[in-house]
C-alpha positions in Angstrom: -61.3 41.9 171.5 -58.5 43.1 170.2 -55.6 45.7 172.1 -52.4 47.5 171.4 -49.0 47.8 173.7 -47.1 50.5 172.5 -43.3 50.5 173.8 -42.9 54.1 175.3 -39.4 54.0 174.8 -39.2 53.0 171.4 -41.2 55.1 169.9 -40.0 58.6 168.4 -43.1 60.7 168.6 -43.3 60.1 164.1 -47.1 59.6 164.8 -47.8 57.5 161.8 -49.5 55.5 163.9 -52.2 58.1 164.9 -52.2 59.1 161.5 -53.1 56.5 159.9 -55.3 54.4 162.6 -58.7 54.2 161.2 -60.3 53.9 164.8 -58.4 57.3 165.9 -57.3 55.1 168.7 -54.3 56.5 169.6 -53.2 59.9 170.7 -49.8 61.4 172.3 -48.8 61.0 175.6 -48.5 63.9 177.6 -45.3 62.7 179.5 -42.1 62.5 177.9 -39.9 59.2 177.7 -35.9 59.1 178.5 -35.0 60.0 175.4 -37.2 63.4 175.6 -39.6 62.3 173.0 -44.0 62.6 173.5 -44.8 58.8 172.5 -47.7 57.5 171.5 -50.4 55.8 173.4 -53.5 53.9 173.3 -56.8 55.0 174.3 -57.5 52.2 176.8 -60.9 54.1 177.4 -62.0 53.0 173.7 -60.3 49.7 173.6 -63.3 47.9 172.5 -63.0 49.8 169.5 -60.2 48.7 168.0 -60.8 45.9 165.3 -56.7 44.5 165.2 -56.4 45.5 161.6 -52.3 46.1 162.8 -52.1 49.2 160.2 -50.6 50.8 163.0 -48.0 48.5 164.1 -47.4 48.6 159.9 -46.7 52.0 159.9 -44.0 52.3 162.8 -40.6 52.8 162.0 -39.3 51.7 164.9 -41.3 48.4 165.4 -42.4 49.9 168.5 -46.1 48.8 168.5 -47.6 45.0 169.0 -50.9 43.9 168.3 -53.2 41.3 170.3 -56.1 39.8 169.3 
């Protein structure tokens, strides 16, 4: 099983990452980190669903995503 960790202060709110997931496993978070930005987050409720296929973690600008398998 594969799983994301997206770091919540890192990340810019670009959403590549949601764009371009092909699982639509990631959506925005609804509470803003310290730099005032929405991140993104994994849908830990569908986590089985993700394959690893790291196309987000490719996509972030701000290396702000890691992928397990």
């Amino acid at each position: 099983m594969a799983y994301i960790v997206i770091d919540n202060e890192r990340c810019k709110g670009c959403y590549f990452c949601m764009k371009y997931c092909p699982r639509t496993l990631i959506k925005k978070s609804t509470d803003h980190n310290r730099q005032g930005y929405f991140p993104a987050e994994f849908d830990r409720e569908q986590e089985e669903r993700c394959t690893g296929c790291k196309t987000c973690a490719q996509m972030c600008p701000d290396t702000a995503i890691e992928v397990y398998k």
